[in-house]
ROSE-813714 format. One record per residue: residue in one letter; y, z, x of N, C-alpha, C, O in turn. Coordinates in steps of 0.1 Angstrom, whole numbers, padded with zeros to 4 digits, always signed. Layout:
residues N
AYZXYZXYZXYZX...
END
This chain:
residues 67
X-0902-0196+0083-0892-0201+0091-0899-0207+0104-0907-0201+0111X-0895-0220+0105-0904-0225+0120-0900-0221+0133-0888-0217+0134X-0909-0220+0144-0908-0216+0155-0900-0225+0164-0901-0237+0163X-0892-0219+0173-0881-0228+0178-0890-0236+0193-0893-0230+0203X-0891-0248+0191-0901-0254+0203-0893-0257+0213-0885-0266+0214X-0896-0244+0226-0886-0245+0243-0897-0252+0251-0897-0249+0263X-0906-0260+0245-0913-0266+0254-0905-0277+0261-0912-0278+0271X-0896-0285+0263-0887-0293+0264-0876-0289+0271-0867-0296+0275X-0879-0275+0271-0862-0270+0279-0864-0273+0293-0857-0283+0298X-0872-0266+0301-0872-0268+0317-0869-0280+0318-0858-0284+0322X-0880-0290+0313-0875-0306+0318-0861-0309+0316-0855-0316+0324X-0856-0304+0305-0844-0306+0300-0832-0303+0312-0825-0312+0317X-0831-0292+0315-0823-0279+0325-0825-0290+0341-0816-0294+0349X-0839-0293+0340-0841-0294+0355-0834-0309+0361-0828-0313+0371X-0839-0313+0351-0831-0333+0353-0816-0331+0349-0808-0339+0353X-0812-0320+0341-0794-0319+0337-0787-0315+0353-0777-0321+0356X-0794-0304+0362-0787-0301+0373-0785-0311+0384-0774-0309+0391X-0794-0323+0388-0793-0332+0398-0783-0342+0391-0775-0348+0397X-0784-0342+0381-0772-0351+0369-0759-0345+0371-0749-0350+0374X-0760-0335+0370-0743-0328+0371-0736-0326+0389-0726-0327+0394X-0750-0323+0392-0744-0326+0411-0739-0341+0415-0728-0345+0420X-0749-0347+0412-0748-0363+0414-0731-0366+0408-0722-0370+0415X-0730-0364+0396-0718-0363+0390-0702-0359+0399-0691-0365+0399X-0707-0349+0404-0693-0339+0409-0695-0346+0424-0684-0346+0430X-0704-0351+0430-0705-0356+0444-0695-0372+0441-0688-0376+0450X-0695-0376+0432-0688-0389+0427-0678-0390+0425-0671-0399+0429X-0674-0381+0417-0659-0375+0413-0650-0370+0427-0639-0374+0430X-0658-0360+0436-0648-0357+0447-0653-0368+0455-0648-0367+0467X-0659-0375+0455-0656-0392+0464-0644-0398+0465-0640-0403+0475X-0638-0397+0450-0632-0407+0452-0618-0400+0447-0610-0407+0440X-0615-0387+0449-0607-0379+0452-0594-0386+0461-0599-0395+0467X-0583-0384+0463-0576-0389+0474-0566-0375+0476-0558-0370+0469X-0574-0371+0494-0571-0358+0496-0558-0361+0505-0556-0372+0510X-0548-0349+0506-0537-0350+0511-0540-0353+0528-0548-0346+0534X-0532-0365+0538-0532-0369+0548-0522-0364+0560-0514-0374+0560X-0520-0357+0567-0510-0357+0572-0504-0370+0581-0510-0378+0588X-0489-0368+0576-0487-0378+0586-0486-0384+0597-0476-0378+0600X-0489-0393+0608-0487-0397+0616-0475-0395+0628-0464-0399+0628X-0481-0388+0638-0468-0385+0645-0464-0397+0654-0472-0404+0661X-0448-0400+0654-0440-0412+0661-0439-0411+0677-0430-0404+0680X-0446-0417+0688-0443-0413+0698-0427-0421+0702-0426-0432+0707X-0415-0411+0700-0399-0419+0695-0396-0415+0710-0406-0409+0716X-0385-0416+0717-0382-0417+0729-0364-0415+0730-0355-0419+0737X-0367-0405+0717-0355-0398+0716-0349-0389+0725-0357-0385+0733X-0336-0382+0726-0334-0374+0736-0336-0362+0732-0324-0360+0728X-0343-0349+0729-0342-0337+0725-0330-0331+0725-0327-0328+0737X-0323-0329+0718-0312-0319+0719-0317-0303+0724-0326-0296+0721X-0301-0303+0734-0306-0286+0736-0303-0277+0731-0309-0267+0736X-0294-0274+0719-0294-0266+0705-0296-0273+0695-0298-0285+0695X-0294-0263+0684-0300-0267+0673-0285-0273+0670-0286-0283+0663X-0272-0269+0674-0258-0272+0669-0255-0289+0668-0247-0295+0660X-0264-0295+0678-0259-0307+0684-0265-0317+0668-0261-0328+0665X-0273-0310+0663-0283-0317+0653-0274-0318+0639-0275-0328+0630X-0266-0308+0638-0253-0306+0628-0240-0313+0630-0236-0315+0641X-0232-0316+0617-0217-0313+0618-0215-0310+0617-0214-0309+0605X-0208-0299+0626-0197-0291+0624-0181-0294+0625-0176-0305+0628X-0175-0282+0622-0162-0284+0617-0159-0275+0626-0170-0269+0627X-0149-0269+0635-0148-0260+0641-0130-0260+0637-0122-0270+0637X-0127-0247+0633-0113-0245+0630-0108-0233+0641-0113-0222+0642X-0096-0239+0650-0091-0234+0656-0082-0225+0655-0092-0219+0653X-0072-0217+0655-0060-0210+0654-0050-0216+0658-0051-0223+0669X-0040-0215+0652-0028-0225+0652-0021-0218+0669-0019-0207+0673X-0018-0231+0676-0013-0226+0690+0002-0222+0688+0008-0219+0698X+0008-0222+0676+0021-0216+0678+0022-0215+0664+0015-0223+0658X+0030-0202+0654+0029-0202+0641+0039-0210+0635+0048-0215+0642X+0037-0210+0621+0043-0224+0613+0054-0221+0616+0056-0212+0624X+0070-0230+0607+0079-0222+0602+0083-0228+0594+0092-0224+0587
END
């Protein structure tokens, strides 16, 4: 049975690792990473509760009962 020849491995291994770096440095290049968005300088008025920002419904009690 012939002898298995690893003379060829190192070179093999050593040029495969700058090949697979090079590789994955390329790939997350051109990645497109999440951006936050831009804040609006708006010149809105702040509300002073959070209530004012909602519709509400406000239901009253009847000021005199039915009949």
């Amino acid at each position: 049975m012939p002898q298995l020849d690893t003379s060829t491995w190192f070179t093999t291994i050593m040029t495969m690792l700058p090949t697979l770096y090079l590789i994955t440095q390329l790939k997350l290049l051109n990645m497109n990473y999440y951006q936050p968005p831009l804040q609006k300088n708006s010149n809105k008025q702040i509300p002073n509760s959070h209530w004012q920002l909602k519709w509400t419904k406000i239901y009253l009690p009847y000021s005199q009962p039915q009949q």
